[in-house]
BASEMI-457979 format. One record per residue: residue in one letter; z, x, y of N, C-alpha, C, O, CB in turn. Coordinates in steps of 0.1 Angstrom, whole numbers, plus 5000, padded with zeros to 4 digits. Last residue first. Glycine has a CB too. Layout:
% BASEMI-457979
AZXYZXYZXYZXYZXY;...
% end
This chain:
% BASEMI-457979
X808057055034807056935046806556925056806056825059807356845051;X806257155004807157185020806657095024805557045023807057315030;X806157294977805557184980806557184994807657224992805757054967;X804357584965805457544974804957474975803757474975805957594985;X802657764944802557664948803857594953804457544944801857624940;X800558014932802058004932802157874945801657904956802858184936;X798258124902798458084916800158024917800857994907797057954921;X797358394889798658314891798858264902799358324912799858384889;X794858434894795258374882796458304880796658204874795158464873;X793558454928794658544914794458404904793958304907797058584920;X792058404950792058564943793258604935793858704933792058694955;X790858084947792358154947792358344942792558384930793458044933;X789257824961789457974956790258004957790857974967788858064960;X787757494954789057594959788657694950788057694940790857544957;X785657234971786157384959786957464966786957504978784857504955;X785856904967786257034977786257124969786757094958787657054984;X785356504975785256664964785456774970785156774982783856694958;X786256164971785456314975786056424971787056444963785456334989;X785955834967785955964967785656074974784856074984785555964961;X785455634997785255694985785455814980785155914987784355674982;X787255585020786655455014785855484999785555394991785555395025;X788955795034787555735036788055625019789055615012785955895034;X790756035039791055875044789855765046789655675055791555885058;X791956225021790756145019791055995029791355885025790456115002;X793956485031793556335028792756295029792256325040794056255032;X795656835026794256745029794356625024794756615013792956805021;X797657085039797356935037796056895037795256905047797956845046;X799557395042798357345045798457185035799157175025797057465041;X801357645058801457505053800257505055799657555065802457385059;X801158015052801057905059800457765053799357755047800457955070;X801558185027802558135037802458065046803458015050802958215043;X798458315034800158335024801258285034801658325045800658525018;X796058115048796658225046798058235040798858135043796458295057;X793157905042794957895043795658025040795858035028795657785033;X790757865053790957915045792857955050793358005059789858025042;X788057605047789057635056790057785047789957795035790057465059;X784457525057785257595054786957605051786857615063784857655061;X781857245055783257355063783957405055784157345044784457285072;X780757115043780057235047780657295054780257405059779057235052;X782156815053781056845043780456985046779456975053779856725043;X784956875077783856785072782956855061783156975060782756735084;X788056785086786956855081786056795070786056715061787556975077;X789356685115789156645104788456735098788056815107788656535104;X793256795124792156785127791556685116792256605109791656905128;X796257025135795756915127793956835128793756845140796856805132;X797657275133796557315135796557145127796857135115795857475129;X799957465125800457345136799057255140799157165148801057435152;X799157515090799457515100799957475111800957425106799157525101;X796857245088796557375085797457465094796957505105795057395087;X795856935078796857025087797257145080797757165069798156945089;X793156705078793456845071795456825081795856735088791757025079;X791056445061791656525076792756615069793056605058792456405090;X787856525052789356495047789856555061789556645068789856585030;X784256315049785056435054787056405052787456295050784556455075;X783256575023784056535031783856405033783456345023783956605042;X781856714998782256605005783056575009783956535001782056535003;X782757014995781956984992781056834993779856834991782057044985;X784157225017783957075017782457075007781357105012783957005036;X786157525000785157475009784757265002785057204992783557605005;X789157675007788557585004787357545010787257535023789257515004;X791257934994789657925001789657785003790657754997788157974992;X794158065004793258004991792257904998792557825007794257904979;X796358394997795758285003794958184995794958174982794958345011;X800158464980798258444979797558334993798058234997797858334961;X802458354975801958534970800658564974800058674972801858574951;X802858104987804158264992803258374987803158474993806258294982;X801657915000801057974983801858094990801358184998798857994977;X802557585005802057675005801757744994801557704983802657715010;X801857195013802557325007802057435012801257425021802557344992;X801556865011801856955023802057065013802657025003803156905036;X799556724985800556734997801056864999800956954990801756644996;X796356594988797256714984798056764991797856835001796656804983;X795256154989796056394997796656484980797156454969799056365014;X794255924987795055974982794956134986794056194981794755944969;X792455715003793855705004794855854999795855885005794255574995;X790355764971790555714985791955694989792755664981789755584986;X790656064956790355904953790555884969790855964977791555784940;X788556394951790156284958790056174962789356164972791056314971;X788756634928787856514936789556394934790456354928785956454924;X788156964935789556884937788056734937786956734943791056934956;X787657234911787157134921788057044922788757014912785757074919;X788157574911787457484906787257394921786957424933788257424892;X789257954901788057864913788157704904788357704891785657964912;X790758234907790458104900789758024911789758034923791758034893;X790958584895790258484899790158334894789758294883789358524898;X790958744880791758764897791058674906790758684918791758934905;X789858824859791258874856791958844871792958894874791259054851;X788458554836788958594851790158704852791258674848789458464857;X788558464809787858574817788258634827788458754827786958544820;X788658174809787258214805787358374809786258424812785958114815;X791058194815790858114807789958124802789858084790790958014809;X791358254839792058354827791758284816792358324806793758394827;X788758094857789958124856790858234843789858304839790358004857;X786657844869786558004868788458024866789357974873785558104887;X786857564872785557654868785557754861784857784850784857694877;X788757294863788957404869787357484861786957464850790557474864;X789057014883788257044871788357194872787957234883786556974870;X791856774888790956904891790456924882790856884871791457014896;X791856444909791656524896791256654899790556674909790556464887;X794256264922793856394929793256454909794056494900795756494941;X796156074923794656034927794256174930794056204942794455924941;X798456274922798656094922796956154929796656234937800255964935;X797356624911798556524918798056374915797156364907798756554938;X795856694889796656814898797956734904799156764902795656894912;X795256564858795356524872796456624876797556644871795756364874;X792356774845793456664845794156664858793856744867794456684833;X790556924842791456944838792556884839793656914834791457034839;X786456984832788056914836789456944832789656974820788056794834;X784657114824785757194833786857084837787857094845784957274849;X782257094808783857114797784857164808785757234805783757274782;X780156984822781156844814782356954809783356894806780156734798;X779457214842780557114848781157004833782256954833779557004863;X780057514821779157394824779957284829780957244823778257334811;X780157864830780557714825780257624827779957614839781457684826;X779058144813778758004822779357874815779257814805777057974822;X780458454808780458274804780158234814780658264825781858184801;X779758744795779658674808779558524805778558484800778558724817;
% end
């Protein structure tokens, strides 16, 4: 059973101003499972997509990022939830002034990623 310690989980840049550090994955183990952390410079999103094979969790671990989830536009904040089901568009931007941070869940190893507008 591996504990991983936040200094060995980075993993380099997912998108433009967008680092991920991955936690949990086939990499340590995981046979259906990946988990890490998005931290998102100021100004800077995870653009618009989907996931055709899979849903995928995200919780705010600082907010707050305005979202579109869906036809569904809003802000979400520090201790919210959101969870994007197969196939439906989802977006997050940091429109703040510092960083910030989110944990994603994915119930697979092969996560599958559509960039859509």
């Amino acid at each position: 059973m591996p504990v991983i310690r936040a200094s060995e989980f980075k993993d380099g840049e997912a998108f433009p101003g967008v680092e991920r550090g991955r936690l949990v994955n086939s990499d340590v183990g995981a046979g259906h499972l990946d988990m890490g952390e998005l931290l998102i410079q100021p100004g800077k999103a995870v653009p618009m997509h989907i996931h055709e094979t899979h849903e995928e969790a995200m919780y705010i671990l600082d907010g707050p990022f305005d979202y579109v989830l869906g036809d569904e536009t809003g802000v979400i904040h520090t201790g919210d939830a959101m969870l994007a089901p197969v196939g439906v568009k989802h977006f997050l931007k940091n429109s703040t002034t510092e960083p910030k941070r989110l944990l994603f869940i994915f119930p697979t190893t092969k996560i599958n990623r559509v960039l859509v507008d």
